[in-house]
KEKE-3310 file (N, C-alpha, C; in steps of 0.2 Angstrom, whole numbers, plus 5000, padded with zeros to 4 digits):
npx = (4754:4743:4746:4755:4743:4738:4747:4746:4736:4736:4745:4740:4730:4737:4743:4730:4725:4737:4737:4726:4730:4742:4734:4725:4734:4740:4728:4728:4739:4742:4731:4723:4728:4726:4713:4706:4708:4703:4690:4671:4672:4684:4685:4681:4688:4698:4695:4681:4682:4694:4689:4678:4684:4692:4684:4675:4688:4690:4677:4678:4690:4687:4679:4687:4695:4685:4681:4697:4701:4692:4697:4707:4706:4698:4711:4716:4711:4712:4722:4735:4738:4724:4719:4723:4718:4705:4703:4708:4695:4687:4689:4686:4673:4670:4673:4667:4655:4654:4658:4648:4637:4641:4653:4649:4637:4641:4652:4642:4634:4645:4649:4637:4636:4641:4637:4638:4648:4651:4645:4652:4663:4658:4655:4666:4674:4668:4667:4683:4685:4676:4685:4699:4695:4693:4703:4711:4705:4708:4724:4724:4720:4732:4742:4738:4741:4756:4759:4756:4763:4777:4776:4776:4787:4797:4795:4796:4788:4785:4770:4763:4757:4758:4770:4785:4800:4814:4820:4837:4853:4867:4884:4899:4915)
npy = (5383:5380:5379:5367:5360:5362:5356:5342:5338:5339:5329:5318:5318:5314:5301:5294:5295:5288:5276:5270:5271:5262:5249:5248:5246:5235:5228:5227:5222:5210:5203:5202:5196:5180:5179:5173:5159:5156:5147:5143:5136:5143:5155:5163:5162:5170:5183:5187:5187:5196:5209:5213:5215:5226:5236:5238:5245:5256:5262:5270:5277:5285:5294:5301:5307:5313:5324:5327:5335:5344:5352:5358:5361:5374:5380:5383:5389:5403:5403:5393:5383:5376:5368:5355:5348:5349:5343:5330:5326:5328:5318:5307:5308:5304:5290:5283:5285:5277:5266:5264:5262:5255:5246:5238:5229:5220:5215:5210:5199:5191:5188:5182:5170:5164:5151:5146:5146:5152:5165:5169:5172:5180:5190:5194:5199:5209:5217:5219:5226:5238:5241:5244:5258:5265:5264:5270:5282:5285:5284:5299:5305:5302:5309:5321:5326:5321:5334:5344:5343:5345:5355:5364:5363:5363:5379:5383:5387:5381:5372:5384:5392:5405:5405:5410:5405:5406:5391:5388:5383:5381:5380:5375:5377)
npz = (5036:5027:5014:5017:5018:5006:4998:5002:4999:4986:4982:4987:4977:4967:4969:4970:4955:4951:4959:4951:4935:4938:4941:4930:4919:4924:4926:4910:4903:4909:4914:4905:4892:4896:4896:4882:4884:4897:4902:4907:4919:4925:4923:4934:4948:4943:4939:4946:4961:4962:4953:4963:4976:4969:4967:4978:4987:4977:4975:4987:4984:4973:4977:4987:4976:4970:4980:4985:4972:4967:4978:4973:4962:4967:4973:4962:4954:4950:4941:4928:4929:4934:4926:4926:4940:4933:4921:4930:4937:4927:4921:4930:4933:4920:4919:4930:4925:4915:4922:4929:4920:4910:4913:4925:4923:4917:4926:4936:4928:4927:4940:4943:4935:4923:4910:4900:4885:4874:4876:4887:4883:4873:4886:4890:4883:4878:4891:4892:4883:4886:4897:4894:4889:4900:4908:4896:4900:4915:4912:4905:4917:4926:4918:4918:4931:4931:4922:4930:4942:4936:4928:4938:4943:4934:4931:4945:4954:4969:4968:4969:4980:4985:4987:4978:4972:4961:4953:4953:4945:4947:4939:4942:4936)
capx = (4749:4737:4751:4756:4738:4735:4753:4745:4728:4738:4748:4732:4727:4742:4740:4726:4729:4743:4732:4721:4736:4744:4728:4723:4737:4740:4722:4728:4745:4742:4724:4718:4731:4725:4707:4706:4711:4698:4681:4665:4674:4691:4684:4677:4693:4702:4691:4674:4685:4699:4685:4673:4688:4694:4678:4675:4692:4691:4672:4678:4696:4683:4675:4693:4698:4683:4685:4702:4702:4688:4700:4714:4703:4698:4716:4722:4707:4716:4732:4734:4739:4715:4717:4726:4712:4700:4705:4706:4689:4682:4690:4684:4667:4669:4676:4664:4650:4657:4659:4640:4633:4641:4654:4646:4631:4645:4652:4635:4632:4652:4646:4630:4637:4639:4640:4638:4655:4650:4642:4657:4670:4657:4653:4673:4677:4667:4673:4691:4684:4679:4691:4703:4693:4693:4709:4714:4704:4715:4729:4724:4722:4738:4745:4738:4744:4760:4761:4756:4770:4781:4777:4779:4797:4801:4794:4797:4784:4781:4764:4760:4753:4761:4777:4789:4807:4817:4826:4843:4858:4875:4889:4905:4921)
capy = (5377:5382:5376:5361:5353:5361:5350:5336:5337:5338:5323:5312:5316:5311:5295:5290:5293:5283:5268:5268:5270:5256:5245:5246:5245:5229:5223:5224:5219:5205:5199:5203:5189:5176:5179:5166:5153:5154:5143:5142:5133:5145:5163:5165:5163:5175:5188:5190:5192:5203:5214:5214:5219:5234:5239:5241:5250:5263:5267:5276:5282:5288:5298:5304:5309:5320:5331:5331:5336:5351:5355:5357:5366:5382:5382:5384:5393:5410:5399:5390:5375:5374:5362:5349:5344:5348:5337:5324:5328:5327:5310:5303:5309:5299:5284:5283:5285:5272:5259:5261:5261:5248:5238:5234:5223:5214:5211:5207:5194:5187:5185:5178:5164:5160:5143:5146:5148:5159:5172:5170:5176:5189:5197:5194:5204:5218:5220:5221:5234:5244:5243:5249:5263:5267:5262:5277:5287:5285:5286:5303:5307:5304:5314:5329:5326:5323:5340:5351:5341:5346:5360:5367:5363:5368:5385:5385:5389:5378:5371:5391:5393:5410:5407:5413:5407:5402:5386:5387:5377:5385:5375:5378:5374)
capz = (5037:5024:5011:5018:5016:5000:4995:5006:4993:4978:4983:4988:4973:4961:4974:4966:4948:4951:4960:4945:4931:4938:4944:4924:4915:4925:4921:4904:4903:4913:4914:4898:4889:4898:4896:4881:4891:4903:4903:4910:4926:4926:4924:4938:4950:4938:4938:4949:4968:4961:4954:4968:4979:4967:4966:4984:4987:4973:4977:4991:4981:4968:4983:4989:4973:4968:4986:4981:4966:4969:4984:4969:4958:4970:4975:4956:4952:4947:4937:4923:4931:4935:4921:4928:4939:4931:4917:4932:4937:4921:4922:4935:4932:4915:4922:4934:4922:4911:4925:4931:4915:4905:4916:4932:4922:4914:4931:4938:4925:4929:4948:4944:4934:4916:4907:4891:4883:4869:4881:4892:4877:4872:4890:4892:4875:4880:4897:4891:4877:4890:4903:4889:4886:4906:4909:4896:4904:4921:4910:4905:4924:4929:4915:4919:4939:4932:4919:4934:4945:4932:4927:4944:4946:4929:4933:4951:4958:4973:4972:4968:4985:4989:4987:4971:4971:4955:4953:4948:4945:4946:4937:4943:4932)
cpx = (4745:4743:4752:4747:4736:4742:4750:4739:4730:4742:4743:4732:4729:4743:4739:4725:4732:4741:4729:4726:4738:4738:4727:4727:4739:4734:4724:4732:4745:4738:4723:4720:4728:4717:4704:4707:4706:4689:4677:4665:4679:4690:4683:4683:4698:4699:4686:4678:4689:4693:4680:4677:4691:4689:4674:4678:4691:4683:4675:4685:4693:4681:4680:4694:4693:4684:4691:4704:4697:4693:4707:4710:4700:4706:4718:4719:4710:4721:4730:4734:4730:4715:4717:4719:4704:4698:4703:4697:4683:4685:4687:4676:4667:4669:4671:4659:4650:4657:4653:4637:4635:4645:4651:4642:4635:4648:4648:4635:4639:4649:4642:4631:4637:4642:4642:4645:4655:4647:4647:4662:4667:4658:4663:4676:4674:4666:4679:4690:4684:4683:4696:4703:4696:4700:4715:4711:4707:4719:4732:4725:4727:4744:4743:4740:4751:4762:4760:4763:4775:4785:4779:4784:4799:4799:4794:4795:4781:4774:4759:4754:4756:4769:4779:4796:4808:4823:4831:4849:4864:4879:4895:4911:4927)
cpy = (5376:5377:5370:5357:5355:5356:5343:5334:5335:5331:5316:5312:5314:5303:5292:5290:5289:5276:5267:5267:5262:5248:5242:5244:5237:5225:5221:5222:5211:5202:5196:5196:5184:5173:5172:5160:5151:5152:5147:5142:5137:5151:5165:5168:5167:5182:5192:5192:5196:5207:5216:5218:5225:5236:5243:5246:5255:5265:5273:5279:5285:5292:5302:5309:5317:5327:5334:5334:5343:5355:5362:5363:5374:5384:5386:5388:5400:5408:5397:5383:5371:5370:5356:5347:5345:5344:5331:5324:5326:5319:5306:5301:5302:5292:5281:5283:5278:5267:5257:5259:5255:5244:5235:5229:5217:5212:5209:5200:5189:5185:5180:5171:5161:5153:5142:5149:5152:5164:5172:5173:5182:5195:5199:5201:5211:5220:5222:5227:5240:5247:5245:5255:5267:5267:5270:5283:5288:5287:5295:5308:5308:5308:5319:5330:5328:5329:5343:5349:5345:5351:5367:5367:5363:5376:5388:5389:5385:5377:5379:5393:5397:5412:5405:5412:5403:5395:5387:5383:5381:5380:5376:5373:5373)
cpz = (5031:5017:5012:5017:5008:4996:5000:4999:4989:4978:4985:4981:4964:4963:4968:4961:4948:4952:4953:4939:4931:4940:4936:4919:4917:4923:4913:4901:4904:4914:4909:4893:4890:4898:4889:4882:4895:4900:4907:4917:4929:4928:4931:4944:4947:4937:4945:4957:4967:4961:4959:4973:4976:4967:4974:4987:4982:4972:4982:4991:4980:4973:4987:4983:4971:4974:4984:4975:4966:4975:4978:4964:4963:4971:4969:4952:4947:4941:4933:4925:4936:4931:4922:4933:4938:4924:4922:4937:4935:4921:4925:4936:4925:4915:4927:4930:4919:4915:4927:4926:4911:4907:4920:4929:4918:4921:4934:4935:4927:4936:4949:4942:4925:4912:4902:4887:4878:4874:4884:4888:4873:4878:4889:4887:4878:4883:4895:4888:4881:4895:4899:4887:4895:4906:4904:4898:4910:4918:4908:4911:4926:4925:4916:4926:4936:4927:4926:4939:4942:4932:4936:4947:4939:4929:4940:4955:4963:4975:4972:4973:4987:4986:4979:4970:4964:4958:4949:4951:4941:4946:4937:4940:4937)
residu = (UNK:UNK:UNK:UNK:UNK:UNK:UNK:UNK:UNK:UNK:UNK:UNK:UNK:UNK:UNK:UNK:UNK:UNK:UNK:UNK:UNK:UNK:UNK:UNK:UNK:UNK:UNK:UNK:UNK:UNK:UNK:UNK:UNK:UNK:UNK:UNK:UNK:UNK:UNK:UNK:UNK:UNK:UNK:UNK:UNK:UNK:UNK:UNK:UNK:UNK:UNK:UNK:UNK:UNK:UNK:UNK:UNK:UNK:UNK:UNK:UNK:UNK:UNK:UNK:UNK:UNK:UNK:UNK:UNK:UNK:UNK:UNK:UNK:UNK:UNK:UNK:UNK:UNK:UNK:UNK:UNK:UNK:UNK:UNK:UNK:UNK:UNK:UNK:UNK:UNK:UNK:UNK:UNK:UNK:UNK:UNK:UNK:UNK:UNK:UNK:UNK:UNK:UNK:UNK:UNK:UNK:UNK:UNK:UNK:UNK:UNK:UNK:UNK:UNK:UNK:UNK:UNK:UNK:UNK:UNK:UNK:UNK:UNK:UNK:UNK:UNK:UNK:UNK:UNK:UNK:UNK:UNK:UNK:UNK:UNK:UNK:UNK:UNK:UNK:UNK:UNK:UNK:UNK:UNK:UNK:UNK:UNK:UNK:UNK:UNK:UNK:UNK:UNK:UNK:UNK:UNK:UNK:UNK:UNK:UNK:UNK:UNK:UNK:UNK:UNK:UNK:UNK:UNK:UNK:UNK:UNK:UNK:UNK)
# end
């Protein structure tokens, strides 16, 4: 039993790296282009309800991910594989700091309303800047989910909660 939640934990918590990977990379793929394009009159539907609704939902991933992720850390405690999330940990933390301190006022002043078409392509600019910053900070994230993933079926140690078999592949001629 003990096993299966701590592979239910580590699996939440590859989840959500993954939400955010793919959340951001989309922002920037696919936002970001489009962002000279938009006015005074445009931005606003292009932007301020998406964000206000991802910002809602990934408060309380961001509140999933730290539990899980300290869950992931005492498990792996003793291993090599304590890095993985404490790498995303350390991410999340970072990422989170990074969102209160210098996005949010950029999205605040988005919400509130701007007219002025230079201030609208500065805040916009250094939005993107730093969502590119975050964005690889996620990116980092789910790179360290997926090495422990990895690594634990190239060394076949299932999840290294007890159990020890080796994986192998007999090739019969």
């Amino acid at each position: 039993m003990r096993k299966r939640l701590l592979i239910t934990n580590h699996a939440l918590l590859f989840l959500c790296t993954a939400m955010y990977l793919g959340t951001g990379w989309s922002l920037v793929l696919f936002s970001f282009p489009v962002a000279p394009e938009l006015t005074v009159d445009t931005y606003y539907m292009q932007f301020v309800p998406q964000v206000t609704a991802a910002t809602e939902f990934f408060t309380v991933m961001t509140n999933v991910m730290l539990v899980t992720a300290l869950v992931m850390v005492w498990a792996e405690w003793r291993t090599a594989y304590r890095w993985a999330p404490i790498t995303v940990l350390l991410g999340v933390v970072a990422a989170t700091a990074l969102t209160l301190l210098f996005i949010f006022p950029y999205n605040e002043a988005m919400r509130e309303g701007i007219t002025d078409p230079a201030v609208l392509d500065d805040t916009l600019s250094r939005w993107m800047r730093l969502n590119v910053i975050r964005v690889s900070i996620w990116t980092v994230e789910w790179a360290a989910m997926m090495v422990y993933f990895a690594a634990k079926v190239y060394y076949g140690h299932p999840m290294g909660l007890g159990a020890t078999h080796n994986i192998t592949t007999e090739v019969t001629t």
